[in-house]
C-alpha positions in Angstrom: 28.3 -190.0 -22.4 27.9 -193.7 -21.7 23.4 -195.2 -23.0 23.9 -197.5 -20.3 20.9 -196.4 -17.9 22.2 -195.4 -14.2 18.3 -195.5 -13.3 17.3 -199.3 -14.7 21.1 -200.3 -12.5 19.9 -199.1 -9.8 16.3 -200.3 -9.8 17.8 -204.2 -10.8 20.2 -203.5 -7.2 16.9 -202.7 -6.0 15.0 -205.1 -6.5 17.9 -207.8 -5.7 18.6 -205.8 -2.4 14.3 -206.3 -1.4 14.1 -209.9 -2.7 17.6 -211.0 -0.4 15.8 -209.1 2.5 12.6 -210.6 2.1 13.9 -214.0 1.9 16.0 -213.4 4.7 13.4 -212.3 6.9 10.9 -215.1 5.8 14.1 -218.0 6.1 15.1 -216.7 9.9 11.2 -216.0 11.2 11.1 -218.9 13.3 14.1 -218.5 15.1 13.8 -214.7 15.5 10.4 -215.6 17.0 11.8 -218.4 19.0 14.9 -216.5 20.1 13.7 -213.2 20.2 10.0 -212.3 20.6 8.7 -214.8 23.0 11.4 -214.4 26.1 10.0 -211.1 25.5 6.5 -211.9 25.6 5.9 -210.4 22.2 4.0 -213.0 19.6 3.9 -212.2 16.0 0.5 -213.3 14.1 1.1 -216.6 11.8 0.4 -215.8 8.2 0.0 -219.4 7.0 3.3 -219.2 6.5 3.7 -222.3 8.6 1.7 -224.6 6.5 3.6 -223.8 3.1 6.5 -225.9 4.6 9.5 -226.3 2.3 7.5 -224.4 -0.7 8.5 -221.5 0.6 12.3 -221.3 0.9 12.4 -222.9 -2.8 10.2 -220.5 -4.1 12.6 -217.9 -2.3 15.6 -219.3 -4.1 14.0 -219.9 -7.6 12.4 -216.1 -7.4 16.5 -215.2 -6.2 17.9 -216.6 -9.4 15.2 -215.5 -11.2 16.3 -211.8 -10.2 19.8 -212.4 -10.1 19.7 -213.6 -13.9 17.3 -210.5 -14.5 19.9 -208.1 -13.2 22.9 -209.4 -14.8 21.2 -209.3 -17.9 20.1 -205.4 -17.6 23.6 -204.7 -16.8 25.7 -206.5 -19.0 23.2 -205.7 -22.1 23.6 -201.6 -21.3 25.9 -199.7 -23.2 29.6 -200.1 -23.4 31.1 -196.8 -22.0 34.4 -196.1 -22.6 37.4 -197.9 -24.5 41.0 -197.2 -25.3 40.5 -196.1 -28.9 40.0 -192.2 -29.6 40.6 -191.8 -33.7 39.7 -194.7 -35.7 39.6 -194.3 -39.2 40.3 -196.8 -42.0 43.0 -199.7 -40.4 44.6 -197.0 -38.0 44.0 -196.3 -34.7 44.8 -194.1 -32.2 45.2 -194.9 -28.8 43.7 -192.3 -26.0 46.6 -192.8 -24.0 49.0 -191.3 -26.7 46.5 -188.2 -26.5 46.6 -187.9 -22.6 50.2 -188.1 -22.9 50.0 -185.4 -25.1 47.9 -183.4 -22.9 50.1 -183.6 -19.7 53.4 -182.8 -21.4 51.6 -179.5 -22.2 50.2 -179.3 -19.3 53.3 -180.3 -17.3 54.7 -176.6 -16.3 51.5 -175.6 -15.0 51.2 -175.3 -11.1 48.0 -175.9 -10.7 47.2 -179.0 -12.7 47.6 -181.9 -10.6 46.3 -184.5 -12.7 45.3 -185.2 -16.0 42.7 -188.2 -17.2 41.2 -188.6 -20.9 38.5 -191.1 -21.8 37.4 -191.9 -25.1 33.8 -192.7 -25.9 31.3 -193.8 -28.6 31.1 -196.3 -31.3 30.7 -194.4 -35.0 31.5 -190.2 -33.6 34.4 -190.2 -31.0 34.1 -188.1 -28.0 37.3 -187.6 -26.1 36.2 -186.7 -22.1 39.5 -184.7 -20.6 39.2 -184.7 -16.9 42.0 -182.2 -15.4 42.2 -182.1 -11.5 43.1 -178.6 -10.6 44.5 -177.5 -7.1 42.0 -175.6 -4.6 42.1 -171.8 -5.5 43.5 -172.5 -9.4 43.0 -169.5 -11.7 40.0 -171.1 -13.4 40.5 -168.8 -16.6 44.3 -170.1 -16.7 43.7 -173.1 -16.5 41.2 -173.3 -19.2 43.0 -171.3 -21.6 46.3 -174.0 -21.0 44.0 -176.9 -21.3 42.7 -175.3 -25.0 46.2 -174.6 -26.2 46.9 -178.1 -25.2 43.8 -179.8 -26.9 45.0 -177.8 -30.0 48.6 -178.8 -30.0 47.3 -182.8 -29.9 44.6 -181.6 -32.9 47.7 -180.4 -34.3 50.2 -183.1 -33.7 47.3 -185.5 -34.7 45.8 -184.1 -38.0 42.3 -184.6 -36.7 40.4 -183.0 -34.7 37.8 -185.4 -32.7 35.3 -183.6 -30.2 37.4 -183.4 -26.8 34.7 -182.5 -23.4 36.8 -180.6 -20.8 35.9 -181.6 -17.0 37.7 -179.0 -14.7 37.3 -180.4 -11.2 38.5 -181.0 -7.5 38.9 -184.1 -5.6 40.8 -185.7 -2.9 43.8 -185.2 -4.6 43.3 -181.3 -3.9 42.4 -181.4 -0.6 46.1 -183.3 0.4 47.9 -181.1 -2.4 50.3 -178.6 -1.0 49.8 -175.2 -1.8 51.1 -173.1 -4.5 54.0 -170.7 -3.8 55.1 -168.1 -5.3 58.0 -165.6 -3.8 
């Protein structure tokens, strides 16, 4: 729901991860050789590292920033996600808290609901994302039809229906949730 692009994150954490190794590795060689591999009587072939002197940890450092700055650019210049607002229209707006609220007080009787979350999304066509934390062994069917009558009752209250994405799921909160009983 979100155009930010999980992939190009995780390739700039990447790439900073690889560069801070790297540098690492090629800022502690001599003492890991020192310290290390010759009381063991291993010796690691020079790579003319030795005669780049003190080009070397600069360069590390300049090509750091370089891919620090390259990173926080990628992420901050994604997409914006979520906000607060779910109905904007004209000077009004309405607040996606007022529409969770909604959505638990319907959903408030219902045993198997443990939790309710709603999101909203999107700059110019609003898409709500409900997420409704159900306990383990919930009558799917149930809880789906509540969660509809629920969404409708805010359409209702509202006088507007804006696109609403129901996410039934299970988390931790289900695995530490007593049981249901009924006698």
């Amino acid at each position: 729901m979100t155009r930010s692009n999980r992939f190009l994150n995780r390739l700039a954490l990447l790439l900073l991860a690889v560069i801070a190794l790297a540098g690492a590795a090629l800022l502690l060689r001599p003492e890991i050789e020192q310290y290390l591999l010759e009381p063991a009587g291993l010796m690691v072939p020079s790579l003319g590292l030795d005669q780049l002197g003190t080009i070397l940890p600069i360069a590390i450092i300049v090509l750091a920033v370089l891919a620090v700055i390259v990173a926080l650019a990628v992420t901050l210049t994604r997409g914006r996600g979520a906000d607060g607002t779910a109905i904007e229209q004209d000077a009004v707006s309405v607040d996606a808290n007022l529409i969770e609220g909604i959505l638990r007080r319907e959903l408030d009787g219902e045993g198997e609901v443990l939790h309710v979350r709603l999101r909203a999304f999107g700059k110019k066509g609003r898409t709500l994302l409900a997420e409704v934390q159900v306990r383990r062994g919930a009558d799917l069917a149930n809880v789906h039809r509540r969660v509809s009558a629920a969404v409708a009752t805010a359409d209702e209250l509202l006088g507007e229906a804006p696109p609403v994405v129901t996410h039934i799921t299970t988390g931790l909160r289900t695995r530490f949730a007593g049981s249901t009983r009924t006698h």
